[in-house]
matplotlib code that plots the C-alpha trace (Angstrom):
import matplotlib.pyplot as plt

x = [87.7, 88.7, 88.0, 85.5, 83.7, 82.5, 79.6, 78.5, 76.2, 72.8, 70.0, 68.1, 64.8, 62.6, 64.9, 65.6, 61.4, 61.4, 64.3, 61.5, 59.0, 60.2, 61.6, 58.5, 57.1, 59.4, 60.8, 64.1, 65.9, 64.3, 68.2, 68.7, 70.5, 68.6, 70.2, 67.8, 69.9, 73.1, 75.3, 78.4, 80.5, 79.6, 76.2, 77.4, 74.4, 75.9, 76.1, 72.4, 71.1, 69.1, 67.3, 70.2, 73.2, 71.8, 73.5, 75.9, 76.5, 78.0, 80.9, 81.8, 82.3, 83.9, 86.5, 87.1, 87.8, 90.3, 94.0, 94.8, 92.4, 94.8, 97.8, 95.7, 97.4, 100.8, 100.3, 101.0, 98.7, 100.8, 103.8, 106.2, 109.1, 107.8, 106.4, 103.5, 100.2, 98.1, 98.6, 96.0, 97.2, 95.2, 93.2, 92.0, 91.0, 89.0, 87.2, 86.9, 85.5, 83.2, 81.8, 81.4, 79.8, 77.5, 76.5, 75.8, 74.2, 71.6, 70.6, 70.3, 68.5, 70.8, 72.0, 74.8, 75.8, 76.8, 78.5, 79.9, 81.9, 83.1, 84.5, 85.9, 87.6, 88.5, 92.3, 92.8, 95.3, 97.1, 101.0, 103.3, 104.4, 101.1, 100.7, 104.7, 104.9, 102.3, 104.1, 107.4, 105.7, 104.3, 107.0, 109.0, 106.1, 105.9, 109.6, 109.5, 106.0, 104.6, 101.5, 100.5, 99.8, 97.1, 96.1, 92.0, 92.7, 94.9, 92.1, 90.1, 92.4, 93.1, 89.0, 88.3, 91.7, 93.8, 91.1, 88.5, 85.6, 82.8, 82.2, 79.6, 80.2, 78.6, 81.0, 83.9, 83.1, 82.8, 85.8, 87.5, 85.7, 87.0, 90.1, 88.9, 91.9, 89.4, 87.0, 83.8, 80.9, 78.2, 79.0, 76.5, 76.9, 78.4, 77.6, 79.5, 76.7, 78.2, 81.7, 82.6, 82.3, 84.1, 87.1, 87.5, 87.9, 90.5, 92.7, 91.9, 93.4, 96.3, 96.8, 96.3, 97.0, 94.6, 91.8, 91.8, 90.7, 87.1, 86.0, 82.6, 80.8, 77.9, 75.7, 75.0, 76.7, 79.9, 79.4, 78.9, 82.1, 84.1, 83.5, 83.5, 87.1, 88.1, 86.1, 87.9, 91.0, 91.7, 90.8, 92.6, 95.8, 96.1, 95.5, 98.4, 100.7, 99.8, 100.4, 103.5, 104.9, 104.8, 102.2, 102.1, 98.6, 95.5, 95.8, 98.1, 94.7, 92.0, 88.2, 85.5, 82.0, 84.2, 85.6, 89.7, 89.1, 88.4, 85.3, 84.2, 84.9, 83.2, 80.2, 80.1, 80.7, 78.2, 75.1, 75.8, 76.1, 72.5, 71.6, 72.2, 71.5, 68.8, 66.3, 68.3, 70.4, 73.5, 75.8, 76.5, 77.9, 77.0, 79.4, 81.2, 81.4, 83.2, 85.3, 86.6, 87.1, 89.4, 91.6, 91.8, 93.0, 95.5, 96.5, 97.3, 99.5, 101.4, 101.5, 101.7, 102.3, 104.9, 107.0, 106.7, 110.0, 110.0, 114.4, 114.8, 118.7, 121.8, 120.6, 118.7, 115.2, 112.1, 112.4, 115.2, 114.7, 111.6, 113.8, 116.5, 113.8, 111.8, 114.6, 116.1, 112.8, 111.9, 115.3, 114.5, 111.5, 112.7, 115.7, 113.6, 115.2, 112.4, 114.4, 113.3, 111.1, 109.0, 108.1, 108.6, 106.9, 103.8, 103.5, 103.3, 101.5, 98.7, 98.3, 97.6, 95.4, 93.6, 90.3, 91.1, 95.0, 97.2, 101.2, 101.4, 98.4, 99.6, 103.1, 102.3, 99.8, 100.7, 103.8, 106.7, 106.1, 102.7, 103.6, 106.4, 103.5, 101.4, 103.6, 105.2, 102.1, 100.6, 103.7, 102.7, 105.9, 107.7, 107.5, 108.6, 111.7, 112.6, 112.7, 114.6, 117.5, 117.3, 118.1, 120.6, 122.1, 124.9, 122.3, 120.3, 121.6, 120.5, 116.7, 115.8, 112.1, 111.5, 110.9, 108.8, 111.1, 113.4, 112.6, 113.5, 117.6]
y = [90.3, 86.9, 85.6, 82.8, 85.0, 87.5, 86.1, 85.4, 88.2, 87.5, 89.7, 92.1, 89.4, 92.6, 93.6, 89.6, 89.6, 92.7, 91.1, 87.9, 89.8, 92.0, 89.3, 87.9, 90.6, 90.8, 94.2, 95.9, 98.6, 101.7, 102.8, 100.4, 101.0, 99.9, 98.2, 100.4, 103.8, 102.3, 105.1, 104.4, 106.5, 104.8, 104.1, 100.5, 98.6, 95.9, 96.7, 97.2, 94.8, 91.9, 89.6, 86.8, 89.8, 92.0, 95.6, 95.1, 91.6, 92.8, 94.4, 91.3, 89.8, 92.6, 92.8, 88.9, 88.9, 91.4, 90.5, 92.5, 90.2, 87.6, 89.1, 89.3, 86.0, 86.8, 90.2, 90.3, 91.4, 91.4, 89.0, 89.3, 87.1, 84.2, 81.1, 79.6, 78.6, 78.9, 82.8, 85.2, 87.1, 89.5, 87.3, 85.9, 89.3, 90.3, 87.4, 87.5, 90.8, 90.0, 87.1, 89.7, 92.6, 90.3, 88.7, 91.9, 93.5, 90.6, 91.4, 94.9, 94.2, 96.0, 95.2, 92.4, 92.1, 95.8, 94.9, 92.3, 93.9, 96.6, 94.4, 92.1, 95.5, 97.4, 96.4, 95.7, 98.7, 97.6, 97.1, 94.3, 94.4, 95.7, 98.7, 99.1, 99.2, 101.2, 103.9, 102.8, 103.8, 106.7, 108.0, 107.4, 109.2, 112.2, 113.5, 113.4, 115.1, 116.5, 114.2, 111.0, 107.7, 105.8, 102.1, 103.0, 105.9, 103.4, 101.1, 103.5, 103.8, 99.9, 99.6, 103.2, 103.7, 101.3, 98.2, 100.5, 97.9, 100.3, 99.9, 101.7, 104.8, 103.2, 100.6, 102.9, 104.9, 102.4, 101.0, 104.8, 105.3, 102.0, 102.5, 101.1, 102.6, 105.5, 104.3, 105.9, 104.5, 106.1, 105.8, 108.2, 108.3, 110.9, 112.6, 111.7, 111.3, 111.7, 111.2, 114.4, 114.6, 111.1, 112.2, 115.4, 113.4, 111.0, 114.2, 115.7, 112.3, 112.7, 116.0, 116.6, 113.2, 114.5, 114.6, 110.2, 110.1, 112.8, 110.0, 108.6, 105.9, 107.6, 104.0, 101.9, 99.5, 101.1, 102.0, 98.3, 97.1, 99.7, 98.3, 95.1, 95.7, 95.9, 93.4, 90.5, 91.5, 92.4, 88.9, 87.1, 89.0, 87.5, 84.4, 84.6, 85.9, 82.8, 80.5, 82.4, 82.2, 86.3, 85.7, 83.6, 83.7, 85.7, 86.7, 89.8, 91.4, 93.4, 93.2, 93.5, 93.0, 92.2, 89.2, 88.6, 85.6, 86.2, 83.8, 85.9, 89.3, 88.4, 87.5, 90.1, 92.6, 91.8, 91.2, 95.0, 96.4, 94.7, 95.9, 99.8, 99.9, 98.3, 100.2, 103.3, 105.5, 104.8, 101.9, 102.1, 100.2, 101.0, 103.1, 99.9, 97.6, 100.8, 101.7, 97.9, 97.9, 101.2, 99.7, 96.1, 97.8, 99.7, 96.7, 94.7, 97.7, 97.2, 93.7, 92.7, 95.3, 97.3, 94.3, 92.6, 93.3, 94.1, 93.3, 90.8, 89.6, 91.6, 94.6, 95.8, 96.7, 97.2, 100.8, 101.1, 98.2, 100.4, 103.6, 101.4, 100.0, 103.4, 105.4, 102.7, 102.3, 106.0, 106.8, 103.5, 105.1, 108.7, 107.4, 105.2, 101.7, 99.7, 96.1, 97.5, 95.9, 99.1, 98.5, 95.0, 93.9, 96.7, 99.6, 96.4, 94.2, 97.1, 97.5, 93.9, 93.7, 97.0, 97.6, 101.2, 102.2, 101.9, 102.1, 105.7, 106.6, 105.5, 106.8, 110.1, 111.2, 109.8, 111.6, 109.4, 108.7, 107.4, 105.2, 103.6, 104.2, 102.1, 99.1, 98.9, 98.8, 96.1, 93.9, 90.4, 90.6, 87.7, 89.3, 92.7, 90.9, 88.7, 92.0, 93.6, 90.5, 91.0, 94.9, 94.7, 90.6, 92.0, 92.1, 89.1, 87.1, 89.5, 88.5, 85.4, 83.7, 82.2, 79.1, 76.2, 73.5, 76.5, 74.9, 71.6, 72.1]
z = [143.5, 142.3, 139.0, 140.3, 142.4, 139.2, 137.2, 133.7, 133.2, 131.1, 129.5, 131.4, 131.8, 130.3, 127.7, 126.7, 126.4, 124.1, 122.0, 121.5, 121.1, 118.5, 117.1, 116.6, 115.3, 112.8, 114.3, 113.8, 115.6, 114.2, 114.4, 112.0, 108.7, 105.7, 102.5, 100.7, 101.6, 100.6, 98.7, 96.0, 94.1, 91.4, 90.0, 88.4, 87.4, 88.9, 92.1, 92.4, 95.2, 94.7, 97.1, 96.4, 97.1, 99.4, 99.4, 102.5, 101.6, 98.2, 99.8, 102.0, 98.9, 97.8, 100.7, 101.1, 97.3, 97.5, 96.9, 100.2, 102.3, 101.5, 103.7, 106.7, 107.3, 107.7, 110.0, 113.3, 115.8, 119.0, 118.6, 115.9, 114.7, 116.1, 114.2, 116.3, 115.0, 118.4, 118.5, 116.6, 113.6, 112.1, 110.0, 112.7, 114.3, 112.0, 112.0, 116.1, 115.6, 113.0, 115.5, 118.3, 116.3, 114.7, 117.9, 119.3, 116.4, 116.3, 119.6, 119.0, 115.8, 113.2, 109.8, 110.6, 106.8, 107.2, 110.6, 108.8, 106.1, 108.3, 110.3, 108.2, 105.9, 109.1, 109.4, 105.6, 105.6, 108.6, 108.2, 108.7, 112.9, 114.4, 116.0, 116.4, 112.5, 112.3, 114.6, 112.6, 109.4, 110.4, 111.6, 108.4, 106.3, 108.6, 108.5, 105.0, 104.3, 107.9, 106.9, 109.2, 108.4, 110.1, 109.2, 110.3, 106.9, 104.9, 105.1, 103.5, 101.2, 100.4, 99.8, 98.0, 96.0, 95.5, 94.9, 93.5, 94.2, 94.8, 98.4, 100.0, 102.2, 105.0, 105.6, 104.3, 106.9, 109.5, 108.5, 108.9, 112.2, 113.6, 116.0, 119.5, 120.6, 121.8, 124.5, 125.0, 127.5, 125.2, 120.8, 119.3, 115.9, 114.0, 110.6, 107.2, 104.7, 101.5, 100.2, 99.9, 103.7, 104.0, 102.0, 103.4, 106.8, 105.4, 104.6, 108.2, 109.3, 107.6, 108.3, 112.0, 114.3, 116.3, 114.4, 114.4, 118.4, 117.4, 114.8, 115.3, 113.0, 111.4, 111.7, 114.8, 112.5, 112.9, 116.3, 117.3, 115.4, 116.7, 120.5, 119.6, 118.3, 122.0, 123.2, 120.6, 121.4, 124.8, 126.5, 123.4, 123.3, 127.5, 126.2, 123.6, 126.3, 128.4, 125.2, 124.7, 128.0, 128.2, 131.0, 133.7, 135.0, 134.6, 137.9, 137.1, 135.9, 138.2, 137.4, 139.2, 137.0, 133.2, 134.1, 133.5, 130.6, 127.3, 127.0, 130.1, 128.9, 126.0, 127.6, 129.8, 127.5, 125.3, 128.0, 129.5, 125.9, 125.1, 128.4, 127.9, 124.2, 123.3, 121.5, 122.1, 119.1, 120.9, 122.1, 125.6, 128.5, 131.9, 133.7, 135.9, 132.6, 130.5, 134.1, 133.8, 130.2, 130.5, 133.4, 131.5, 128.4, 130.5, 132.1, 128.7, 128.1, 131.3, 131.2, 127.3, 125.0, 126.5, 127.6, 123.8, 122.2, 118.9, 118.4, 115.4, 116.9, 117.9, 118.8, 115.3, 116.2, 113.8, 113.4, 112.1, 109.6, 108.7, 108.2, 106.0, 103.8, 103.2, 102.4, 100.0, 98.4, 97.9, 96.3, 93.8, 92.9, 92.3, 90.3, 88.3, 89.0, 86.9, 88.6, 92.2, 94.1, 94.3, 90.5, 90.1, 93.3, 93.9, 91.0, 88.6, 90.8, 91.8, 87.9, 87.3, 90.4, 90.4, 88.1, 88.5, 88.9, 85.6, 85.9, 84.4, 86.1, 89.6, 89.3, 87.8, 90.0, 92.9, 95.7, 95.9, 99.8, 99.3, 96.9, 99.5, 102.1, 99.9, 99.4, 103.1, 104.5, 102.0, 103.4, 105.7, 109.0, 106.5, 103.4, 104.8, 106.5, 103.5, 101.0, 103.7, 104.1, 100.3, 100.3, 103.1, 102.6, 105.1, 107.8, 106.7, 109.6, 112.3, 111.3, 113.4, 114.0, 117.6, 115.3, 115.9, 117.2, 119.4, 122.5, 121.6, 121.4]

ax = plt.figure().add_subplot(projection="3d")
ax.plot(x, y, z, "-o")
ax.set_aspect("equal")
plt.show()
């Protein structure tokens, strides 16, 4: 089918009149979570919601005001060492998906500011390089320990440990339960309702790498972010391709009721969510949309991902600059080299930055690994390959941008 001949889907006509109605009515989902059942670790005082901070709307502020929102900036979300200011980073991502879950949790009649600061914290433990540096990184932790790393857990992390801001469980867990990565037609949610439960998931997550694809968000909330996670990305990452000259056309792509553009997928994705959840204690897409969404996702990984090199110059690739800077890190730390970036750069900055980590605290309880975990993956793609030219100066020259003005020798 040709991408002119599919349609911009709309409302169901009955389910568009319920939406008004209720709406009228002043009705929410029944499904929906309430700011009154917010839970915190803490019982801070201050944290109690008021009618101008709502409960949900505290952590946004929360997560926007953390030093780690900052670096979404300089994160790659598909293509690395290239300088172009039309491509989305990961700032922008999680703003995309914020757009999208909110526009579909309105519909739906859910809590947005919830949806809201899920969305906006679900990446905030992502590393520098995207998924590859993720893998990279993982890989690095696991020979050393057997344990995993995972930037849906690191998030976690980032929000509940290393910031200690007090953010609820709800969106901690939706931020845990994020990774679109898994499709599913029908979300129902799942069952973490205290933080005991929450943190013995995190250590099933880092334990067993299999345990991350049986997550389920425990709110509609969560559910709704998670999907529209896919939805922001998988029509925008084709349009960086095309703006990157990775892609030549959109018509590399097969679809037959999702559309092949991402102001098309969007839509459409969004209409036949509405159209098979409303009302209900799920969120669903009818079996064509969800068939669609599968093979366009596949596609992006036969076309895009798997094609995007991730070779600085000469040969040296990502991984091994990630194995380099680990090792030289972790054996700074365990010898105690207080001029090391590790110290200078993270243990001290975390201890200025933190309300809850001290140096002595951090380093003392904390395994060596985690703490290289925890500064690698706090790294923006520039910062990570300007400490590395610094480390290894006789390989500075291999790291080269695709730079703004490259196509105009």
């Amino acid at each position: 089918m040709s991408k002119d001949s599919i349609p911009y889907l709309t409302i169901d006509p009955a389910i568009e009149e319920q939406i008004r109605t209720d709406r009228e009515a002043g009705r929410m989902s029944p499904y929906r979570f309430r700011d009154e059942d917010v839970a915190r670790r803490e019982p801070n005082p201050h944290d109690t919601a008021t009618i101008a901070r709502p409960a949900f709307a505290r952590d946004i502020e929360k997560i926007v005001n953390m030093p780690a929102y900052n670096r979404y900036a300089g994160k790659t979300q598909v293509f690395s060492f290239v300088e172009n200011d039309d491509i989305c980073r990961r700032g922008l991502h999680v703003q995309l998906v914020s757009r999208v879950a909110r526009g579909i949790g309105r519909l739906l009649g859910l809590n947005c500011d919830l949806i809201e600061a899920i969305a906006l914290g679900h990446d905030l433990g992502h590393t520098p390089f995207g998924h590859a540096g993720e893998r990279f990184l993982s890989r690095c932790y696991h020979e050393r320990t057997d344990r995993y790393f995972n930037h849906n857990v690191h998030s976690v992390r980032v929000l509940d440990q290393l910031y200690r801001r007090n953010v609820s469980l709800q969106t901690l867990d939706g931020v845990l339960c994020h990774n679109g990565e898994f499709a599913q037609q029908e979300l129902k949610r799942g069952h973490v309702g205290t933080f005991e439960a929450l943190d013995a998931l995190v250590e099933e997550c880092t334990a067993d790498e299999q345990v991350i694809s049986t997550l389920r968000p425990s709110t509609l909330e969560g559910c709704v972010v998670r999907v529209a996670d896919m939805i922001a990305y998988v029509g925008k990452d084709r349009q960086d391709a095309m703006d990157m000259g990775a892609l030549a056309s959109l018509d590399e792509f097969d679809s037959t009721v999702m559309g092949k553009a991402n102001a098309q997928i969007i839509n459409n994705l969004t209409a036949d969510i509405v159209n098979e959840s409303y009302g209900r204690d799920r969120i669903a897409m009818s079996e064509a949309m969800f068939n669609d969404l599968k093979r366009a996702k596949r596609q992006n990984y036969e076309i895009i991902y798997n094609k995007e090199g991730l070779a600085a110059s000469d040969g040296i690739t990502v991984g091994e600059m990630f194995e380099e800077v680990y090792e030289k890190l972790l054996r700074d730390l365990t010898e105690g080299r207080e001029e090391s970036a590790i110290f200078r750069h993270h243990i001290d900055y975390l201890a200025r930055k933190s309300r809850s980590i001290t140096r002595e605290r951090y380093v003392g309880a904390t395994e060596p690994n985690q703490i290289v975990v925890d500064y690698i993956a706090s790294m923006t793609d520039s910062y990570f390959m300007a400490l590395y030219a610094h480390l290894f100066p006789e390989h500075a020259t291999q790291i080269q941008l695709r730079g703004y003005c490259a196509d105009l020798h």
